[in-house]
C-alpha positions as MATLAB code, in Angstrom:
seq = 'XXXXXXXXXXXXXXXXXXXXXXXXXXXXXXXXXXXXXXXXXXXXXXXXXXXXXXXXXXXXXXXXXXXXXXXXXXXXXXXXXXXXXXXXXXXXXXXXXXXXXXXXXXXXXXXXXXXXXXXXXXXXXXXXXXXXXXXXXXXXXXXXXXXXXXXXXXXXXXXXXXXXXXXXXXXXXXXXXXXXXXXXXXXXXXXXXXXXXXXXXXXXXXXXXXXXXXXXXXXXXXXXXXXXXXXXXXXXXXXXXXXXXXXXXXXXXXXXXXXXXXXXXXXXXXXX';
ca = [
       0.000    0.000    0.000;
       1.397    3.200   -0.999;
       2.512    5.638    2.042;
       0.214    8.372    2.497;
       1.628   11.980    1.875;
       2.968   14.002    4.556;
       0.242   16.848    5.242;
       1.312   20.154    4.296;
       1.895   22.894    7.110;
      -0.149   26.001    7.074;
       3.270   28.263    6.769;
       3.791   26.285    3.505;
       0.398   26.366    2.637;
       0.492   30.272    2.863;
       3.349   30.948    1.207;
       2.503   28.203   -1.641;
      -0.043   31.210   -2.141;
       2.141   34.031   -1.706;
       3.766   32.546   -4.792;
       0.248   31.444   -6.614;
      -0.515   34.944   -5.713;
       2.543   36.553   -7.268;
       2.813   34.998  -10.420;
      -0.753   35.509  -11.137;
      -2.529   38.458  -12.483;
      -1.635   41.541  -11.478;
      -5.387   42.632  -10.846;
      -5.666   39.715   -8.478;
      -7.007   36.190   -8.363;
     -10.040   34.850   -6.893;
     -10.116   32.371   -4.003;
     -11.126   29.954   -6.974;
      -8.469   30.211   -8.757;
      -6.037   30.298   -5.784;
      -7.232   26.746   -3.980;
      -7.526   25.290   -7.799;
      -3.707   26.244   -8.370;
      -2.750   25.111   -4.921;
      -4.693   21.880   -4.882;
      -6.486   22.374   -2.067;
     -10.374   23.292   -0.861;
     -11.314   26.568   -1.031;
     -12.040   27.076    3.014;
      -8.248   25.714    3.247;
      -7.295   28.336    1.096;
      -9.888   30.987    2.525;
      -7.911   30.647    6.156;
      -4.680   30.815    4.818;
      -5.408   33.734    2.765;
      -6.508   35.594    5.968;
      -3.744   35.012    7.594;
      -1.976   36.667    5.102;
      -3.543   39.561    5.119;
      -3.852   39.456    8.934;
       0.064   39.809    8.367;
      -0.283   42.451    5.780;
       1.136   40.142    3.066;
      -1.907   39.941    0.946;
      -4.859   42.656    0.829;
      -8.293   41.964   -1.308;
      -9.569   44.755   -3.124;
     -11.993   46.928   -2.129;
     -15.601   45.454   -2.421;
     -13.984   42.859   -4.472;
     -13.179   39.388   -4.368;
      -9.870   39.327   -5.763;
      -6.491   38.949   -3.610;
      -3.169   40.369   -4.767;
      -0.149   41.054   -2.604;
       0.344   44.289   -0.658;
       2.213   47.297   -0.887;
       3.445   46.272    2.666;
       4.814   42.812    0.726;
       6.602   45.122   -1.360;
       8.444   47.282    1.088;
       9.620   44.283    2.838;
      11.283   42.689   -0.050;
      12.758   46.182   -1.053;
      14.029   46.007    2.712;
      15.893   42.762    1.928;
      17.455   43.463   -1.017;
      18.892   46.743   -0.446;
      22.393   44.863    1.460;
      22.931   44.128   -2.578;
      22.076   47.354   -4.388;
      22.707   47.762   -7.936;
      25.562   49.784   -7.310;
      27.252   48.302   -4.905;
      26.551   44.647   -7.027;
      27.983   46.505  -10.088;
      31.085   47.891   -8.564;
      33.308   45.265   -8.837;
      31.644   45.001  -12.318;
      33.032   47.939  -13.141;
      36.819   47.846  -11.756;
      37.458   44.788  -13.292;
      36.144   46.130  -16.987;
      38.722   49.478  -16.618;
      41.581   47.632  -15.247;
      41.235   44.676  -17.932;
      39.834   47.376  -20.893;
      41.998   50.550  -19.662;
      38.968   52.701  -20.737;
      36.602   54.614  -18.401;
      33.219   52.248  -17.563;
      29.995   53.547  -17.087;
      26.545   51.841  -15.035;
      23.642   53.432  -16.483;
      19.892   53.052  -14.575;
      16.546   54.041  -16.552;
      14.556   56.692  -14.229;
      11.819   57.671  -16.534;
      12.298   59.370  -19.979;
      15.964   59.824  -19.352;
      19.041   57.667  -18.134;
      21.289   58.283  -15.164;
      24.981   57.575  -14.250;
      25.083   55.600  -10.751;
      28.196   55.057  -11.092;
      31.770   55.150  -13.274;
      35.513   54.414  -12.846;
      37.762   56.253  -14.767;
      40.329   55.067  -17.097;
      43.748   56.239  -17.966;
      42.641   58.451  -20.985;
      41.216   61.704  -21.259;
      37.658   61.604  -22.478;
      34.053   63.288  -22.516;
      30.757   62.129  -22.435;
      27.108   62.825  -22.820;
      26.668   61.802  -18.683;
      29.884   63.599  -17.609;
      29.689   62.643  -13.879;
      27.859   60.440  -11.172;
      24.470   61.969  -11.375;
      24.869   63.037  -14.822;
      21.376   62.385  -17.262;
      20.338   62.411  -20.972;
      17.466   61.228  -22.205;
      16.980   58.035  -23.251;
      18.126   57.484  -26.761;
      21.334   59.982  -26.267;
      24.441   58.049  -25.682;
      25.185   54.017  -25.725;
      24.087   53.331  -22.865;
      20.898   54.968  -22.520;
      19.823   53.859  -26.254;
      21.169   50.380  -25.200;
      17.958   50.485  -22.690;
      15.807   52.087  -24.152;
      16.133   49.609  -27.751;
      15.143   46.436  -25.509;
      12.274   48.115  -23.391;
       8.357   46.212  -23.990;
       7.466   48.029  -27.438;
       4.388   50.084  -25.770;
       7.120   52.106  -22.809;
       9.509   52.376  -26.066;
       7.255   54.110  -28.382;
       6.071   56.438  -25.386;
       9.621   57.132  -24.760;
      10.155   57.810  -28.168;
       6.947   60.356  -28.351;
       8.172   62.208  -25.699;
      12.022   62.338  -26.124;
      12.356   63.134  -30.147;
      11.672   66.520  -29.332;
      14.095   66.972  -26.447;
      16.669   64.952  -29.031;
      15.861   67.184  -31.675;
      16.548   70.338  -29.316;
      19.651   69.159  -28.639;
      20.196   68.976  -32.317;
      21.691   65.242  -32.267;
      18.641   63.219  -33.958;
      15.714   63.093  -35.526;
      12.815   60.077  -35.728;
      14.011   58.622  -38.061;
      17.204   58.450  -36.993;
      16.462   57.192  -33.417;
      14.242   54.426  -34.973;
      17.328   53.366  -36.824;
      19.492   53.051  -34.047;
      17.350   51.155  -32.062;
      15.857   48.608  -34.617;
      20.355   48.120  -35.190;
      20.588   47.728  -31.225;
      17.726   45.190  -30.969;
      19.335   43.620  -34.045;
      23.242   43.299  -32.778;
      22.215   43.266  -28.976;
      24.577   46.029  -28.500;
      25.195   49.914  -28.975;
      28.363   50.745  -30.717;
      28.690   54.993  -31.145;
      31.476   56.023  -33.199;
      29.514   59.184  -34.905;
      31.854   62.368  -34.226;
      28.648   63.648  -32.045;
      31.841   64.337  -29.266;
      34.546   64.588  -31.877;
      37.252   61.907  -31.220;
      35.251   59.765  -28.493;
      33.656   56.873  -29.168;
      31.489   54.601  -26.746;
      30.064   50.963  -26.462;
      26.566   50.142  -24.903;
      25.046   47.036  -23.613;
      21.728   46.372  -21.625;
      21.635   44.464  -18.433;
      18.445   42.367  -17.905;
      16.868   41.177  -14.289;
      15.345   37.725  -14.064;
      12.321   38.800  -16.244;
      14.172   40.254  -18.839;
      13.515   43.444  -18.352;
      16.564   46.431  -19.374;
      17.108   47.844  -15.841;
      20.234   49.159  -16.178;
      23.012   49.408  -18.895;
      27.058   49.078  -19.023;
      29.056   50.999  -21.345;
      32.396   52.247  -22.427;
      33.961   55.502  -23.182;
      36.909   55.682  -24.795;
      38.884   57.148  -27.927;
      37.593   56.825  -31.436;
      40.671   54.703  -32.125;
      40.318   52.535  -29.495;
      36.832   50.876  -30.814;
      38.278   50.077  -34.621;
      36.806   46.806  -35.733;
      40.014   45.032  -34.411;
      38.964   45.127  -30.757;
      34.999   45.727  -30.650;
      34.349   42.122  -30.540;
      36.491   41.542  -27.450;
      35.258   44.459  -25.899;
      31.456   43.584  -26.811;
      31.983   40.202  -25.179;
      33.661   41.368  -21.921;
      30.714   43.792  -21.436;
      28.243   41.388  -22.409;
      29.465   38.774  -20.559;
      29.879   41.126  -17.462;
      26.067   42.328  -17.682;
      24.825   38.565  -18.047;
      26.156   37.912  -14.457;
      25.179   41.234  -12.991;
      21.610   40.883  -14.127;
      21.544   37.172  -12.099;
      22.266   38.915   -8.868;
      19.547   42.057   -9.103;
      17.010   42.145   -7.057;
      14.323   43.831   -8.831;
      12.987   45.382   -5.415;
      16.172   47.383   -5.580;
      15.037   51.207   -4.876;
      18.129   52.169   -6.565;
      16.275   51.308   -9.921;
      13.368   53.340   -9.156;
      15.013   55.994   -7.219;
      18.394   56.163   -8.433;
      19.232   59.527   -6.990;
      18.872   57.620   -3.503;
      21.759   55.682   -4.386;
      23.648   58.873   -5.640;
      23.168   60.677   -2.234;
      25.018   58.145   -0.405;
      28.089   57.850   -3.038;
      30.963   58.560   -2.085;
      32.644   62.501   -3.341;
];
């Protein structure tokens, strides 16, 4: 006779349905829906649930009968993850792409239409850049880094992006439309942003998204250097160290990070 199975306890039931619960809709799930996916009754899942939101994990709308996780879940998980924000994950990205590239390395975080520097280390040659310093912005679309993001965002944020930044872009007198849709259907295309235009005469710079766990551009890592320093020669090297660099980065973000929702948080408490 087969052994019976061990009876689940209610702190795995409930957080069996913290996780039903988060990878469900956004708008919420019904209790339905919740026992079916948890394979268990409905007043089984109807107690667990309540202790949940006794806790503040899990709210139900108002005068509705859907459950979704609460803003209190949320803060928690921002709570843990901030020991490993993105900049202090990316630093040793970064010093170990300037001492093996000798070229100045840039971390680049979206925070709405534009693109901020959280952080750079400098290399051993002179050069200028669209960001300039930590805390430095452009909108997205200006710069490798920032159209390195912006080319791999969900096509509906892109194309509002793009409606709202042309102009800005075309104040600035670097690009038009046309031009921007160009440079990011060739950056979806190659998976990288190489920039060797003469927009900064004699400065040329190499872009490349990092992705968290959903595969979502959060941030981007990028090179600026001199123009003869990216010739076809030694691109695909450098393409590969910063690709390869961003691949392990993204495995380690936590996407509660505040830093990549508030990034000038992170750039009060950098160091001068």
């Amino acid at each position: 006779m087969a052994e019976a199975a061990a009876p689940i306890s209610s702190l795995r039931r409930a957080l069996s349905l913290v996780r039903i619960i988060a990878n469900g809709d956004p708008a919420g799930l019904r209790l339905k829906d919740i026992a079916e996916a948890a394979g268990c009754t409905q007043p089984t899942a109807h107690r667990a649930l309540q202790d949940l939101m006794a806790e503040g994990f899990v709210e139900q709308e108002a005068g509705g009968k859907r459950y979704r996780l609460s803003l209190d879940f949320f803060v928690l998980a921002a709570k843990a993850g901030q020991a490993n924000g993105l900049r202090d994950l990316a630093r040793p990205v970064l010093l170990r792409l300037a001492a093996s590239l000798h070229d100045t390395i840039f971390l680049l975080v979206r925070h709405g239409y534009d693109a901020v520097c959280l952080d750079r280390v400098e290399g051993p040659f002179p050069i200028r850049s669209f960001t300039g310093d930590i805390g430095g912005r452009v909108p997205l679309g200006l710069g490798q880094g920032s159209l390195a993001i912006l080319a791999h965002l969900p096509e509906a944020e892109q194309e509002e992006v793009i409606r709202f930044n042309v102009p800005r872009l075309i104040d600035r007198g670097f690009i038009d439309e046309a031009g921007l849709r160009a440079a990011i259907a060739e950056a979806r295309r190659l998976g990288w942003v190489n920039l060797n235009t003469g927009l900064i005469p004699g400065m040329a710079g190499l872009g490349v998204p990092v992705f968290d766990a959903r595969g979502y551009p959060v941030a981007a890592l990028s090179i600026g250097t001199l123009a003869e320093r990216l010739g076809p020669e030694r691109l695909p090297s450098v393409v590969h160290m910063l690709q390869t660099e961003a691949a392990k980065l993204g495995a380690e973000i936590n996407p509660f990070d505040p830093s990549l929702r508030y990034p000038s948080r992170s750039l009060s408490k950098a160091e001068p």
